[in-house]
N, C-alpha and C positions, 0 to 999 in steps of 0.2 A: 191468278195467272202468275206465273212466274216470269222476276227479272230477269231480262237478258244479260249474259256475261260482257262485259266491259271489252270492247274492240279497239284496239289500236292499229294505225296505219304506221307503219314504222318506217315513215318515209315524211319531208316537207313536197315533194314534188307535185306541182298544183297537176301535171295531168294525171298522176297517181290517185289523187284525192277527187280528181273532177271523174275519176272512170269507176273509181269504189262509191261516189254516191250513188249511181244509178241502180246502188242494189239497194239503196233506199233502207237501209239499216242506221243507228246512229252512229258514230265511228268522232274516236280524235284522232289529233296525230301528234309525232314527235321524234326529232330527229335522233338515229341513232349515231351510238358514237363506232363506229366500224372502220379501219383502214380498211380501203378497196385495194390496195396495192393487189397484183396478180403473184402467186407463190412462184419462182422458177420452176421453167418447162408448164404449166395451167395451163391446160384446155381450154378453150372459152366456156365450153358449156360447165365444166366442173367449177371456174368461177364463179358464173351468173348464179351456180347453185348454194355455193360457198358463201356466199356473199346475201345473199336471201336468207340463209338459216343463221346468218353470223346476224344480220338486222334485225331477223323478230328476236331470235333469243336474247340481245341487248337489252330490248326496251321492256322486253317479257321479266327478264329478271328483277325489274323495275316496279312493276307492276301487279301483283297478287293476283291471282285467281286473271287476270285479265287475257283474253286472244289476241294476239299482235302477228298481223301480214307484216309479212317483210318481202321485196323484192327486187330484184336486182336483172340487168336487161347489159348484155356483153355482145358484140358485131364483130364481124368476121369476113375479111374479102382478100381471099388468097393466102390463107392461112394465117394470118398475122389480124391481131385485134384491132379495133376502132374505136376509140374513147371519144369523150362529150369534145368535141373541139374547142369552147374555151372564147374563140376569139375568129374573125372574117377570115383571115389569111388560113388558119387552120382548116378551117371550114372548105376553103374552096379547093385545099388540098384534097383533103379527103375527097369532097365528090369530084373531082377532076381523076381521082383514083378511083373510083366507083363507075365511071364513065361505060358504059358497057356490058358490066359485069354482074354477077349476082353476089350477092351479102349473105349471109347467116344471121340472124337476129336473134339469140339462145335469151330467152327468158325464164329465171328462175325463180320463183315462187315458195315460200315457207309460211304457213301458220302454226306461231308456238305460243306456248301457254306451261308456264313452271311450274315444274316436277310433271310434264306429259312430256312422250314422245314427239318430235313436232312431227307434222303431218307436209308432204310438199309436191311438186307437180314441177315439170319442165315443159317448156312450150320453144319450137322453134320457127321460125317463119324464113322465107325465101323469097328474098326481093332481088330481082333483076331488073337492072336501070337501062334506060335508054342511053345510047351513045352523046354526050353533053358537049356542047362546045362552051368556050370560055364564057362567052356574054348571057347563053342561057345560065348559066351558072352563078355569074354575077349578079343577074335582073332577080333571081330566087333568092339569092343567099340577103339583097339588099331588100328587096318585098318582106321577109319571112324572118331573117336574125336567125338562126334556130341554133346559135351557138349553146346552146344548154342540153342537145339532143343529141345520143349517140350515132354517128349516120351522120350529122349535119342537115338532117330534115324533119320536117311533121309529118307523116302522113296522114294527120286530123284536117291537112290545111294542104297548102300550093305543094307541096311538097310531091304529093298524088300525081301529079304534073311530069316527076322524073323519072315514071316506073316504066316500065314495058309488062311486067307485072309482078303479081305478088301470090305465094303456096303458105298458104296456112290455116291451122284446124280452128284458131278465134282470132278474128281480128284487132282486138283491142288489145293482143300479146306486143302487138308491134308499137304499142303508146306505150308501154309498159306495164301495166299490170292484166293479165289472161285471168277476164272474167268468169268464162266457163270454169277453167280451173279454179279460181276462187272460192264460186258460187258451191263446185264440188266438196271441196274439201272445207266449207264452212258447215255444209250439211254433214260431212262426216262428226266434225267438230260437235255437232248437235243444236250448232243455232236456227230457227229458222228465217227461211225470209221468207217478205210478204207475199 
């Protein structure tokens, strides 16, 4: 039987890594070294994508013969982008700004491997929130912290709570990494899973 090619997650982000286990493949990880900075006038979706192929090919050039996902996850609510908020007050800006409205969730996905073409996949998802008032917003943001999430929310957890609803072709796009997609372009790749 032949060994399997050496998989990197080119991310440390524990739900990146808690949603690439469930393909039950063996997998490291390791952060890459990528400014996220956005280029003047960037799309969101051309970031998240940008940004995906800059992470695997990082940790890919690092690595011989090795396959490394890289992914990148960029929000979007009335044209203008949403980053990880960082900190409470951030946080309750943003969804005090989401209050209503629908988001863009553009998730960009790349698996590369040096001296290949990398292979990659775009996933979008469409969340529309319910109208928030300040205290449900408070009582969330204080239950949940999710100052580490683009959005200011889980949707693995209480977060599910802020929606009215959600349009998308995989759900685990909106944690960050789209495992359908994954799953596709590993099999392109020629690994299999179990």
């Amino acid at each position: 039987m032949t060994a399997l090619p050496r998989l990197i997650l080119a991310s440390t982000s524990i739900y990146r890594r808690e949603l690439l286990s469930r393909l039950r493949l063996p997998f490291d990880t390791e952060r890459p070294g990528t400014d996220e900075t956005p280029l003047p006038g960037e799309a969101p979706e051309a970031l998240a994508s940008r940004l995906a192929r800059a992470k695997a090919t990082d940790v890919a050039m690092r690595h011989a013969g090795a396959w490394v996902i890289g992914s990148d996850q960029v929000a979007e609510c009335g044209g203008r982008m949403l980053g990880k908020p960082g900190g409470h007050e951030a946080a309750f800006a943003q969804l005090a700004s989401m209050s209503g409205q629908a988001v863009r969730f553009h998730t960009g996905l790349c698996l590369a491997r040096d001296g290949q073409p990398p292979l990659e996949a775009m996933d979008c998802t469409a969340v529309h929130f319910r109208a928030l008032d300040a205290d449900e917003i408070e009582r969330y943001l204080r239950a949940e912290q999710p100052y580490d999430c683009a959005g200011s929310f889980k949707s693995e957890g209480l977060g599910i709570g802020l929606f009215e609803s959600i349009e998308n072709r995989d759900p685990t796009a909106l944690i960050g990494l789209p495992l359908i997609a994954t799953a596709r372009l590993l099999r392109e790749a020629g690994l299999r899973l179990p």
